[in-house]
N, C-alpha and C positions, 0 to 999 in steps of 0.2 A: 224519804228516810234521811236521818240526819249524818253527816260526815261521817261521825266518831263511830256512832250505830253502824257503819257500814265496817268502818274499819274493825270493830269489835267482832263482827259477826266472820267475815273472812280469816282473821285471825284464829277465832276457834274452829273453823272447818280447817282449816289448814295450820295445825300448831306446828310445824316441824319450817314456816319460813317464819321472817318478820317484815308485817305492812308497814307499811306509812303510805302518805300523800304528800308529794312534794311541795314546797311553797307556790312553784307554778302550775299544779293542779294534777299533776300525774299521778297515778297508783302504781306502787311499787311493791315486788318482794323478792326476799335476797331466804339464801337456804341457810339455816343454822349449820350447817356441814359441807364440807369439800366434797366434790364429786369426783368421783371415780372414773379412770379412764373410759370403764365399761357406759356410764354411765352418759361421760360425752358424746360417744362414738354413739349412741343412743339419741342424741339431740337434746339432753339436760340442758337446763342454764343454771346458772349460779343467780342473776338476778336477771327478773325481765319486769317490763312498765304496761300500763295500758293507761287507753284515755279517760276510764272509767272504771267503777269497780265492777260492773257487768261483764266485760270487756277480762278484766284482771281475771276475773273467776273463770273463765274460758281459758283462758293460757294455763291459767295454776293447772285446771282439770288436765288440759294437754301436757303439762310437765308431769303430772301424776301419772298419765299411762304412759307415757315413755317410760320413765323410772318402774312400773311395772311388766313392761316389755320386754325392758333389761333384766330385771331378773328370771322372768322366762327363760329369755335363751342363754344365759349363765346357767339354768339348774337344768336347761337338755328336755328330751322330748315329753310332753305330757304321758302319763301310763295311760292304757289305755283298758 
């Protein structure tokens, strides 16, 4: 699959950062919004890299359930 097609596609599963590809080959993405204390203390990043976009899409997933973790234990115990 071609560069742009990757970056295209990561984009749309994940609209809330912005891709790129660095000129020296890295996969990036940074969050359109500040993160919240809660949301640090949770292990968010603001922008993380991988050596690929396989690689990118694993950490997005892993910053997606923390940021969903976070707001678990902010809204208190599930009902039961």
């Amino acid at each position: 699959m071609s560069f742009d097609r990757h970056l295209a596609e990561i984009a749309r599963e994940y609209p809330q950062w912005t891709i790129w590809r660095s000129d020296a080959g890295r996969w990036w993405a940074t969050r359109h919004h500040p993160l919240s204390a809660a949301q640090r203390d949770a292990g968010c990043a603001m922008t993380i890299d991988a050596d690929d976009p396989e690689s990118l899409r694993d950490l997005l997933r892993d910053q997606e359930r923390r940021a969903g973790e976070q707001h678990r234990w902010r809204a208190g115990p599930a009902p039961t």
